[in-house]
C-alpha positions in Angstrom: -14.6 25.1 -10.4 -11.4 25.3 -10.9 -8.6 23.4 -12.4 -6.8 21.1 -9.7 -3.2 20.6 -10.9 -1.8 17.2 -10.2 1.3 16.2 -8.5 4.4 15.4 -10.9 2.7 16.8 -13.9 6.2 17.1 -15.6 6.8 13.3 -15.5 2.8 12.6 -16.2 2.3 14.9 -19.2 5.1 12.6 -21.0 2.4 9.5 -21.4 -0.7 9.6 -23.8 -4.2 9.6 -21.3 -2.0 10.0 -17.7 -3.6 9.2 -15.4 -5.9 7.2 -17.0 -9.2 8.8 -17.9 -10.8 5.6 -15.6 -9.2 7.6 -12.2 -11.8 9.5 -10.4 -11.7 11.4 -7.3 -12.8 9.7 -4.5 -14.0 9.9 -1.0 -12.5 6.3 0.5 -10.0 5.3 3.7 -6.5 4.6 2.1 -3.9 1.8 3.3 0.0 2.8 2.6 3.2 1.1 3.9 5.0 4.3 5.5 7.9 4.7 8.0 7.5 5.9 11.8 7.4 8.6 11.9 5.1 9.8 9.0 7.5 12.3 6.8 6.7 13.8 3.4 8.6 11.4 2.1 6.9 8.3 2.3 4.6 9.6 -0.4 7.0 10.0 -2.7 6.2 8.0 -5.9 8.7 5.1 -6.7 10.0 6.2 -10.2 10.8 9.8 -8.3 12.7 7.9 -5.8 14.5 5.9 -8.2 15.7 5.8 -11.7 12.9 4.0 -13.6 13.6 0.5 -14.4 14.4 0.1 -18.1 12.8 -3.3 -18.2 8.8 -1.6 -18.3 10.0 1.0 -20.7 7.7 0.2 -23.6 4.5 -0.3 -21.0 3.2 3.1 -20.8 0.6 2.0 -18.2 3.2 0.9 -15.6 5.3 3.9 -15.9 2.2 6.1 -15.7 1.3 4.5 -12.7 4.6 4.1 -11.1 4.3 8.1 -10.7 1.3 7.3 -8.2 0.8 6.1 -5.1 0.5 2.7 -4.1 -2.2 2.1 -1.5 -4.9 -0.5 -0.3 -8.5 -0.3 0.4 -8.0 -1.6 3.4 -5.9 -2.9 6.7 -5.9 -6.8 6.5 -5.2 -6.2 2.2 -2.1 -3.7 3.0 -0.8 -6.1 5.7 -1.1 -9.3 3.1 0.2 -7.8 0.2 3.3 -6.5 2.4 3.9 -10.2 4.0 3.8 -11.8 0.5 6.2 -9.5 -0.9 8.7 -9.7 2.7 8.7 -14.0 2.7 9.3 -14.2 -1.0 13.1 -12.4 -0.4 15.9 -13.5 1.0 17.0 -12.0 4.9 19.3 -9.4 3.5 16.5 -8.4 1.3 13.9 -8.3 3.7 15.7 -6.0 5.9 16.2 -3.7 2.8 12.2 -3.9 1.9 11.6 -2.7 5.5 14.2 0.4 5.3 12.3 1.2 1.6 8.8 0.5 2.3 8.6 0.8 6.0 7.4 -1.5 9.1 3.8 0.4 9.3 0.8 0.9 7.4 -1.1 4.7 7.5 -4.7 4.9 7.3 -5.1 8.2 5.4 -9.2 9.2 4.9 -8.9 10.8 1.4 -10.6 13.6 -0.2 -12.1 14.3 -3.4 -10.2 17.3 -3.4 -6.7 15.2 -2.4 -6.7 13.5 -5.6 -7.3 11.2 -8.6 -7.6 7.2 -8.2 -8.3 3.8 -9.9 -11.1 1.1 -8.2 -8.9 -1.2 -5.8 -8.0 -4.5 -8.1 -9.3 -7.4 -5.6 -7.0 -9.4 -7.6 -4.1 -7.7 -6.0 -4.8 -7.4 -2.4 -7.4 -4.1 -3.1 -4.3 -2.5 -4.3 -5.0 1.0 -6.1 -3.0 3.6 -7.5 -3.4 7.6 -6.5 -2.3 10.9 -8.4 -2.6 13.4 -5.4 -2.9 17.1 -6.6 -0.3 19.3 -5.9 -2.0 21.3 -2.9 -2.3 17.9 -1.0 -0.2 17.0 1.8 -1.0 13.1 2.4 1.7 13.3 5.4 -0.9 15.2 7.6 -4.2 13.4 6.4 -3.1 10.1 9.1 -5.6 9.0 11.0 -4.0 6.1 12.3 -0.5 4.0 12.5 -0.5 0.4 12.8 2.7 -1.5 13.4 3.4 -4.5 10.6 5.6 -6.4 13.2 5.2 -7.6 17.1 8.2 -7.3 18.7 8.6 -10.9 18.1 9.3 -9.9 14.6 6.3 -12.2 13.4 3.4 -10.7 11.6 1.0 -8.1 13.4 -2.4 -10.2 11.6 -5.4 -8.2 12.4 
């Protein structure tokens, strides 16, 4: 076999056990909040997008992971998570959340060969991390698009 190279190895290589030796590849249906249309860019890690905050400096861990992707094991999970993070900020806010983390949620069917990832933490809406390997193009492994919002504006609850 040989060696898959992960995504963002530069950035990963800079923390001790990064990934975490507990990521495994997996065969599982992945949640993540994207934009409509799908582009490359909505899996784009969130320190690559930004400057890392300087606040988690010391917490190896979080930094690590902030190089991942977040996603959710499954619909109803993704679409929680999302709503408790929109109603806890204020209007202006909310209408920023939705231009950086989108108004839909992709159901991508991962690989073994797409990637490394943790279990789904049930204490956090099934939220996991994934390290995709370079090669992987998560933009064309959609299976399906489901819009957060009715055009009311409330919550699309499955």
């Amino acid at each position: 076999m040989t060696q898959k190279k992960l995504k963002h190895i530069q950035y990963l290589e800079k923390f001790k056990d990064c990934p975490s030796s507990d990521f495994k590849e997996v065969d599982r249906d992945a949640y993540r909040w994207t934009q409509n249309p799908i582009t490359s860019t909505d899996f784009i890690p969130v320190n690559i997008i930004g400057v890392p905050p300087a606040i988690i400096l010391d917490d190896t861990d979080k930094m690590c992971m902030a190089y991942g992707l977040s996603m959710f094991d499954s619909l109803k999970n993704s679409i929680n998570k999302y709503q408790k993070e929109y109603i806890k900020r204020r209007q202006h806010q909310r209408e920023q959340f939705i231009q950086d983390k989108g108004n839909f949620i992709a159901l991508l069917k991962l690989s073994k060969n797409d990637g490394l990832a943790d279990e789904p933490n049930e204490g956090n809406f099934g939220h996991f991390t994934f390290h995709e390997y370079y090669q992987t193009e998560l933009e064309k492994k959609v299976l399906n698009l489901y819009n957060i919002f009715l055009d009311n504006g409330d919550f699309n609850i499955q």
